[in-house]
C-alpha positions, 0 to 999 in steps of 0.5 A: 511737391514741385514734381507731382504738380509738374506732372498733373500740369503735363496729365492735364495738357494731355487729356485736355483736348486740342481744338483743330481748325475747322474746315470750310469749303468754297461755295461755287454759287455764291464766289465769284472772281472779277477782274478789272483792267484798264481797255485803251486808256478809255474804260475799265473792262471787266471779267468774271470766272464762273467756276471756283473749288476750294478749301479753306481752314480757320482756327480763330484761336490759334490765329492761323489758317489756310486756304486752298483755291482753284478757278477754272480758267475756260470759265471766264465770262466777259459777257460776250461770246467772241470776247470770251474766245479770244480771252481763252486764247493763246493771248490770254489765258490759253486754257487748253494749256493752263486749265486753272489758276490756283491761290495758295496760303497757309499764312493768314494775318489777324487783327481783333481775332478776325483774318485780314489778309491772306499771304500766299502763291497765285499760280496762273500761266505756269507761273507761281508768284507771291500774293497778298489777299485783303479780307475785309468784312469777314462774318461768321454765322448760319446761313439763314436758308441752307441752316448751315456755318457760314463764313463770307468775307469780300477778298481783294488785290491787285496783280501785274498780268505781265509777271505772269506772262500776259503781255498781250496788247501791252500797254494799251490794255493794262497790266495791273489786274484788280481782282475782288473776289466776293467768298462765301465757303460752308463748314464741312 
């Protein structure tokens, strides 16, 4: 009796099908990175990148996930042509060198069945360094215009530019970067 009911069970987990993260990918009109440093002691300056890909995976049951990010560098936006030059510069972010920074994660952290952080590896400037993205305010839904699944959370942490090699100007301009990334990414 045990054997036949040990064999459906195994039957059953084989024929019930596994339900696979769904896949999502960053929407480039509506995520956009900006940072915040501190300028002389005076002012928090802030930038934006213009250009972000990415793909991100969610298996809300499994608790797990993933994502997958690139910005390109040359669109850095500081609202003023010079400023921007200068920050595209060899100084900075020297784009002809490193023409992306990415964001890695396959470690997500859950609370209520809702991610809450995303552990991973920022690469900028060649150099790869662990990272602990916030996620706050994380809702799913259908987008009322596109008529697509819609996910969209406000993503946000903090960095010290020189650990990845930015010392430019230190410390007259800040080394800790804040970063808020508002994202919003359509299931595929």
């Amino acid at each position: 009796m045990k054997q036949t009911l040990i064999a459906g069970l195994i039957g059953l987990a084989l024929t019930t099908p596994a339900f696979a993260a769904d896949s999502y990918s960053i929407d480039p009109r509506h995520t956009f990175p900006v940072f915040e440093v501190n300028h002389l002691g005076f002012s928090t300056q802030r930038g934006r990148f213009n250009q972000v890909s990415g793909k991100i995976t969610l298996d809300t049951a499994k608790q797990k996930g993933s994502v997958d990010v690139s910005i390109a560098t040359d669109s850095i936006d500081m609202g003023l042509d010079d400023w921007d030059k200068h920050m595209k510069s060899e100084d900075f972010f020297h784009v002809a060198k490193y023409p992306t920074m990415t964001f890695k994660s396959d470690k997500f952290v859950f609370n209520n069945g809702k991610p809450v952080a995303a552990e991973g590896s920022l690469t900028l400037l060649g150099v790869t360094r662990p990272v602990r993205l916030t996620i706050a305010g994380f809702t799913c839904g259908i987008h009322p215009i596109m008529r697509k699944e819609l996910c969209a959370a406000d993503v946000s942490t903090s960095i010290k530019r020189s650990e990845f090699g930015m010392t430019k100007y230190l410390p007259a301009v800040g080394d800790e970067i804040r970063i808020l990334i508002p994202v919003e990414a359509f299931k595929d």
